[in-house]
C-alpha positions as CSV (number, residue, x, y, z in Angstrom):
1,X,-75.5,42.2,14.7
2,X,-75.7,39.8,17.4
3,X,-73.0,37.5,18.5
4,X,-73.9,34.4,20.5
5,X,-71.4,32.4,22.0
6,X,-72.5,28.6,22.8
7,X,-70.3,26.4,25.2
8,X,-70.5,23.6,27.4
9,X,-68.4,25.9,30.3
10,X,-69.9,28.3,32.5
11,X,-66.5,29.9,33.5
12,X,-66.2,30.2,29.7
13,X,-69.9,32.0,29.2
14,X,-69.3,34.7,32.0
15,X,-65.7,35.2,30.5
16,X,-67.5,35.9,27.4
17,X,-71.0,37.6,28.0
18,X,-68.3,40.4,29.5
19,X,-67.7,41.1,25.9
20,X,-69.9,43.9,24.5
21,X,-73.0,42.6,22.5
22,X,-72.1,38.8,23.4
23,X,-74.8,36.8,24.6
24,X,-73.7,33.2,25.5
25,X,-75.5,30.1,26.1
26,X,-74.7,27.1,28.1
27,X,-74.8,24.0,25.4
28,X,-73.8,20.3,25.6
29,X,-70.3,18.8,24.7
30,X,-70.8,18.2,21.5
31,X,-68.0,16.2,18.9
32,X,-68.5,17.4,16.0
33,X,-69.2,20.3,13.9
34,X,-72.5,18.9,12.1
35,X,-73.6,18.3,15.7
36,X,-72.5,22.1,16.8
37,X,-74.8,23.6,13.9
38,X,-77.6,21.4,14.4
39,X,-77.9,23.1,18.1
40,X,-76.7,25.8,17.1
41,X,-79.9,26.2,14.7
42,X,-82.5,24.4,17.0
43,X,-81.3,27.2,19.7
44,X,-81.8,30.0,17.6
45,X,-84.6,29.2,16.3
46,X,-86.4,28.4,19.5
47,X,-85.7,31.7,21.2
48,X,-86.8,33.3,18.6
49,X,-83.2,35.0,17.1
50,X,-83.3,33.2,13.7
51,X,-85.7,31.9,11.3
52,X,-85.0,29.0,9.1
53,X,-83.3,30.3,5.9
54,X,-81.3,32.9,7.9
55,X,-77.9,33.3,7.3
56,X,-75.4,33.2,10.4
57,X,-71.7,32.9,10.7
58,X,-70.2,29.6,12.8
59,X,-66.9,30.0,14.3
60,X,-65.4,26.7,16.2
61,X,-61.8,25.0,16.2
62,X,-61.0,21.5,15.0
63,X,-60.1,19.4,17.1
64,X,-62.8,20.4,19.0
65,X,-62.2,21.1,22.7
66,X,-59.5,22.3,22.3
67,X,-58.6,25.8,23.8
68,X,-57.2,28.1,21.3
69,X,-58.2,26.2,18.4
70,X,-60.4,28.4,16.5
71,X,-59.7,27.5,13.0
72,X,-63.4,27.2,11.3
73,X,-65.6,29.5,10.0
74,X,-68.4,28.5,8.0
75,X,-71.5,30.6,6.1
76,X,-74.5,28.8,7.5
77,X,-78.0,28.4,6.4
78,X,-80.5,28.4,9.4
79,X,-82.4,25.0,9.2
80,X,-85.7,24.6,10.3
């Protein structure tokens, strides 16, 4: 399965897309996790990865921004 990575760092999206099978993508800071899925879907969809109704897998940490923090993971529904 494919695994993107989205984040606001580039230091953080080379880090990552040296990962095998990890594509990252350069996003905006965003606050909030509704925000974080809403690009996250819009993304996907747009390049073609997902379809609306897909299922994917969101990982993030709350509070958000912070380093380390990865505390979340939610079954989401692709919206269109």
């Amino acid at each position: 399965m494919p695994i993107y990575a989205f984040t606001p760092s580039e230091a953080i999206a080379r880090q990552v897309s040296a990962l095998y099978g990890v594509q990252s993508m350069i996003a905006a800071q965003l606050t909030s996790s509704d925000e974080m899925m809403a690009m996250m879907d819009k993304t996907l969809v747009a390049r073609g990865v997902a379809k609306p109704g897909e299922m994917v897998i969101f990982l993030a940490g709350q509070p958000i921004g912070k380093p380390g923090s990865t505390n979340t993971m939610i079954l989401h529904k692709v919206a269109g």
